[in-house]
N, C-alpha and C positions, 0 to 999 in steps of 0.2 A: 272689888267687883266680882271677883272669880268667888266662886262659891259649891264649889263639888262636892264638899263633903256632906254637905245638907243634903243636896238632891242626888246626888250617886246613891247615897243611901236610901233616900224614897224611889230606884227605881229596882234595886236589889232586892227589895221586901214586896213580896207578890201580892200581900194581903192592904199592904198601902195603895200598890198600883191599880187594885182593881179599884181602891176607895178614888184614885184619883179621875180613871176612866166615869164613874158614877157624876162627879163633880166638876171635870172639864171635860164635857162626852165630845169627841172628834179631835182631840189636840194630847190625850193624857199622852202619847207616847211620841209628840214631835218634840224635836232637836233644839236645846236649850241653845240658844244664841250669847247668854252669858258666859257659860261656860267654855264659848269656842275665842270669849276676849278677854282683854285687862283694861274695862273701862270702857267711858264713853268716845267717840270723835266728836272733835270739833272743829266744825267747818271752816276752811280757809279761805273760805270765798263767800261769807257770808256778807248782808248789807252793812254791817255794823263794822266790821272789819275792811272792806272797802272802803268805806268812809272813813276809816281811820289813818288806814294806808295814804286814802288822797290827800288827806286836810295834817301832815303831820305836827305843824306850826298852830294848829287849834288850838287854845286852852283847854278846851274838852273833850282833846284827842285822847289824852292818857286815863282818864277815868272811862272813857268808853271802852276803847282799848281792854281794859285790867277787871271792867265791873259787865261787858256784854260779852267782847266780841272771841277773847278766851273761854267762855263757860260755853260747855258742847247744845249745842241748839240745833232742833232738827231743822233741814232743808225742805223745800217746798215742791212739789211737782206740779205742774198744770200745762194747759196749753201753749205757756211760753218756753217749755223746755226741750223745743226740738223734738228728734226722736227721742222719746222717753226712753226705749230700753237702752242705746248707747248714753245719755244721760245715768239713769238708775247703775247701769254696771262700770261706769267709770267712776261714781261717787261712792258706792259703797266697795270698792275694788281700792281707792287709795285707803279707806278707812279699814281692809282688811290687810295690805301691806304693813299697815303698823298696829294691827292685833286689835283695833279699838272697833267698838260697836257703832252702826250710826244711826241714826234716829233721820225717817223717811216721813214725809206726810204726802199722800195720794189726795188731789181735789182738782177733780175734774168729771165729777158727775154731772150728768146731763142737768141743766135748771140750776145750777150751782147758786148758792145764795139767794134765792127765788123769793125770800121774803124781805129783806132789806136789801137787795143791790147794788152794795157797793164795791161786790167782788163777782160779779153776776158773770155771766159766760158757762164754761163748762163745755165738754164734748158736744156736738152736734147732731145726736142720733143716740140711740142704745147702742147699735150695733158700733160705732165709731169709740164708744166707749171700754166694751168687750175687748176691740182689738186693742186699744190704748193702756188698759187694765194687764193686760196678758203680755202685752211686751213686757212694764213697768214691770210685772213678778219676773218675767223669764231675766231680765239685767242685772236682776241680783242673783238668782238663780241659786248655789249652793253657799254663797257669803251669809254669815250671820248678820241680821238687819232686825231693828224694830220700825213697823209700817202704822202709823196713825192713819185708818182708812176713812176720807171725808166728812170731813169736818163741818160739823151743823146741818148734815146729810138729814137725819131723823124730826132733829126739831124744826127744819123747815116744811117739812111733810103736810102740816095744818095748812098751808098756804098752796097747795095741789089738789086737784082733782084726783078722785078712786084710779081712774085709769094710770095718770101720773105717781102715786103713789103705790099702786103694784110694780107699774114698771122699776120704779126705784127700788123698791125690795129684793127683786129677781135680782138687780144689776149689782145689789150689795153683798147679797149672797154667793154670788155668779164671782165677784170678785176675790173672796175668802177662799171659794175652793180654786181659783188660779193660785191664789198664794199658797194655800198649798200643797198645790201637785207641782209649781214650779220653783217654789221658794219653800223648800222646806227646814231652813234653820232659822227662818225667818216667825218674829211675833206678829200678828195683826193684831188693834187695838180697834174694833170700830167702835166708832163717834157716838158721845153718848149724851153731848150739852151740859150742862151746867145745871147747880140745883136751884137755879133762880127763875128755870125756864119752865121745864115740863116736870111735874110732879113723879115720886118715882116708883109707884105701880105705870103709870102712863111709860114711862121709859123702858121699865122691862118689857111690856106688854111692844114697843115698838124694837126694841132691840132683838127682842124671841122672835118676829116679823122676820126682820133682816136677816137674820142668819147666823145672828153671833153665836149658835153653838158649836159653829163649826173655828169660831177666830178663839185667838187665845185670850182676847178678852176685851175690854173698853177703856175708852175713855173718857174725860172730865176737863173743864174750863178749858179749852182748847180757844185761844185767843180772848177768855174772858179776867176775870177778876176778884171770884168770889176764892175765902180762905179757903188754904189747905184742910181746914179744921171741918168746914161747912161739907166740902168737896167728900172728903172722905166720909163723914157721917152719910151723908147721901147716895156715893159707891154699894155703903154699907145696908142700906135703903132698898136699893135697886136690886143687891143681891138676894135679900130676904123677899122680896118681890120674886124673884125667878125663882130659886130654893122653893117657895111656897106653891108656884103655878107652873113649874117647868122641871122639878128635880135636883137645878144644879145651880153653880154658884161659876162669878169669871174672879180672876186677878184685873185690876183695874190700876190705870194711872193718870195722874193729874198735871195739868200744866199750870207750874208754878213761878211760869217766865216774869209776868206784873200782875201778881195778888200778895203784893208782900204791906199794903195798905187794906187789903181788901177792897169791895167793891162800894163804889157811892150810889148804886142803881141803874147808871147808864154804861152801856157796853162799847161804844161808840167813842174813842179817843177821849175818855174823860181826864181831868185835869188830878192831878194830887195823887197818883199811883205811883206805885215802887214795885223794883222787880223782888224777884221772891226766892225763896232756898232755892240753889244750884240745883243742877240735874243730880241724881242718886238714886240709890239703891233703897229701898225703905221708905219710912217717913208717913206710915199711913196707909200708903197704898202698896202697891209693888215696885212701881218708881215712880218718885216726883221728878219733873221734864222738865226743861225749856220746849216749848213747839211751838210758840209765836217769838219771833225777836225783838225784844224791850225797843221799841224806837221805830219798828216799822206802822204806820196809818193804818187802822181797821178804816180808813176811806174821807172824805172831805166832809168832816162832822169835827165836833167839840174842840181842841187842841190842835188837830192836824185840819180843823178845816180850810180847804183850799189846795188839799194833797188829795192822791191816790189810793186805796187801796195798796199793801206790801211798800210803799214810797218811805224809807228811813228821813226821819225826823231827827237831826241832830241833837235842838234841843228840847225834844220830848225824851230822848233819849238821855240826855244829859238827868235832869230834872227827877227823872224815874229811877235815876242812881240813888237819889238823894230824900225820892220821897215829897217832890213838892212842884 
């Protein structure tokens, strides 16, 4: 995981750093959060891990166990997590206790899931948002964290009103510079959909909106399904799309948690998915992730119909181990 010699070096060579300022403008000179770990954390209190804890007499406790609920997967933030900042600074506080990195996801924007609803909710105002945003950066405060900021935030957008869709921009924006002024070893990735969704001049063109010049950069298949292979040509997409219309280029990472079949076309709990490459360093992007966990319901549709949104599904969970 540790990797200084690369980037020590690109920050020692002045004629690289200014190349870097040109190409990450508002981030070239914050604080690698790599650099401050050895590796990912993995949640101990994750749904798949619960479950495995409770049911330890399953048959399907120990593939779960060995193929979910140890590979590092980011946590989820929303309105059911109490205060968010005592939240955020206890979670990323055990994971700095033991030198590991942890993978945050922030979703709690106003209209949250506005166009399919089955994770609907979201803060109740802008301003309820602001203040929610601001604690969530001030929690982690000076720990090294990577922040996946709202997820399907952009591609929901078509599904808003001009007035709703400025305010969302402001508040995505508005969220990047808390992170950081209050979180500065901290990465932001905002949300950047999937290449099955919005074409990717359309993506730059709403990402340069929101403010990503100021994050460290985006993300890809967040909860979805399409390959690593497709994800990445698409990142690659998006960038020559900004490079061409804005200057500059981001580092981008993909969620590889169930696109290890790839996708059948529906997003929605489909049947015959496997999870995908482990979290890491590389692989395409800058890091292939877990950010959804293999076995929890995108919502009461296809395989989990009858569940939840985020509700663990044993044996979807089971079955995605195996691919079928």
């Amino acid at each position: 995981m540790r990797r200084s010699s690369r980037r020590l070096s690109l920050l020692m060579a002045p004629a690289l750093t200014a190349l870097l300022v040109a190409v990450h403008p508002g981030t070239a000179h914050a604080a690698d959060p790599t650099l401050m770990t050895n590796g990912f954390y993995t949640d101990p209190d994750s749904s798949a891990r619960q479950w495995a804890d409770a049911n330890p007499g399953d048959g399907r406790a120990p593939a779960i166990r060995a193929s979910i609920a140890d590979v590092p997967t980011a946590r989820w933030f929303g309105n059911w997590s109490g205060a968010v900042g005592t939240a955020t600074r206890a979670y990323t506080g055990a994971a700095a206790a033991g030198g590991k990195l942890p993978i945050l996801v922030a979703y709690n924007i106003p209209d949250r899931d506005i166009c399919a609803g089955h994770s609907g909710g979201g803060a109740g105002s802008a301003a309820e948002y602001r203040a929610w945003i601001s604690d969530f950066a001030g929690g982690i405060g000076n720990r090294p964290a990577v922040v996946v900021l709202e997820p399907d935030s952009l591609g929901h957008e078509s599904c808003m009103t001009p007035a709703q869709v400025a305010e969302r921009n402001a508040l995505l924006s508005d969220a990047i510079a808390r992170f950081n002024a209050k979180a500065p070893n901290t990465w932001v990735y905002l949300d950047a959909g999937n290449p099955a969704w919005l074409g990717a001049d359309t993506m730059a063109r709403l990402l340069a909106t929101a403010g990503v010049a100021g994050a460290h950069g985006f993300s890809l298949n967040v909860s979805n399904y399409t390959t690593t292979a497709e994800n990445t040509a698409y990142g690659n997409a998006v960038n020559a799309a900004l490079r061409s219309t804005k200057g500059f280029t981001k580092p981008f990472v993909v969620d590889t948690s169930r696109n290890g079949n790839g996708s059948n076309g529906a997003w929605c709990n489909p049947a015959g998915r496997r999870i995908g490459t482990t979290t890491q360093w590389g692989g395409g992007a800058e890091m292939l992730l877990w950010i959804k966990v293999p076995g929890e319901s995108d919502g009461n549709c296809g395989v989990g119909a009858g569940s939840s949104a985020g509700q663990f599904l044993p044996e979807v969970a089971y079955k995605m181990i195996y691919g079928y």
